[in-house]
N, C-alpha and C positions, 0 to 999 in steps of 0.2 A: 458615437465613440464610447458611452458610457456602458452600452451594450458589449463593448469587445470587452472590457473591464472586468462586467459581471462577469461572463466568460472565463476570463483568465480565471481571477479569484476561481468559482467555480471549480475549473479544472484543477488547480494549485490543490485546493482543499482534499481532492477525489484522488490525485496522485499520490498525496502524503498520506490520505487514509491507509489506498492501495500500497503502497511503501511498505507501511507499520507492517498490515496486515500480514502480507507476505513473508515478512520478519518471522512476525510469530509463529506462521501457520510452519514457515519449513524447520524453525527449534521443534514447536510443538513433535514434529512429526519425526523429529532423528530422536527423541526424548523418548515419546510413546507411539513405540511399533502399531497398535491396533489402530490408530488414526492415521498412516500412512499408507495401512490396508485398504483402509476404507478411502482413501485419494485414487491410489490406485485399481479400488474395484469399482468406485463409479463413473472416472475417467481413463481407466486402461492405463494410466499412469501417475506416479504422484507429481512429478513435473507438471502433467497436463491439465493435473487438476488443481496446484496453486496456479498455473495460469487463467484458467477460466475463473476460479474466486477472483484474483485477481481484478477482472476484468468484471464481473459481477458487480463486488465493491467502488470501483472508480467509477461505472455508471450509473450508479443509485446515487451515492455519495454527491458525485456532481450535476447532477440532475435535481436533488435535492438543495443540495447549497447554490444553483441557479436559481431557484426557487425561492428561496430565504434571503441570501443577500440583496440590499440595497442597490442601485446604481448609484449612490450617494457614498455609499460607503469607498474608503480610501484604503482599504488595507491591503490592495493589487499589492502591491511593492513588498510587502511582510510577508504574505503569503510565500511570494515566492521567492524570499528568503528561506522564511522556513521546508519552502521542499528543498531545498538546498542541504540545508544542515537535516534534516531527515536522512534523505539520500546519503550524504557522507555517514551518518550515524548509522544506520540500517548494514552499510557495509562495512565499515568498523569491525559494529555486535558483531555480524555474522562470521567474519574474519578472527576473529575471536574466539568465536563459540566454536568453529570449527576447527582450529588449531588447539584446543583444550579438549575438546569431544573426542579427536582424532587421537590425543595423545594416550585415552583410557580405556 
């Protein structure tokens, strides 16, 4: 049981990574055109290429924090709070950022 635990923790930590990052990477990239080129000229799209970081980051991330966390450790339940409010917050900013970007 303690095993599913790590796990979760784990994954919790690798999705909220992934969250943020994602965050940033598609501001980054409505911001500064030369880095949206460059998603687009190594993944044929820049869609497809916040998906693969995307996807990059969550399995390092959680591969990692499988690795580091305890099975002792108790912070299952906080974690996945906090992708909670990640997630609501990530699309908040970007609701946001894009209704302001949009307007100038």
């Amino acid at each position: 049981m303690n095993n599913r635990y790590k796990l979760l923790k784990s994954i919790s930590l690798g999705s909220i990574v992934a969250i943020i990052a994602v965050t940033v990477i598609t501001i980054v990239g409505e911001l500064y055109a030369p880095f949206k080129d460059w998603l687009k000229g190594v993944f044929m799209h820049h869609w497809l290429g916040k998906s693969a970081l995307a996807v990059i980051i969550f399995i390092f991330v959680s591969f990692v924090g499988n690795i580091l966390f305890s099975r002792e450790d108790n912070r299952a339940k906080w974690l996945l709070e906090a992708l909670l409010y990640v997630a609501l917050l990530a699309t908040l900013f970007l609701m946001i950022f894009f209704f302001y970007h949009g307007r100038s």
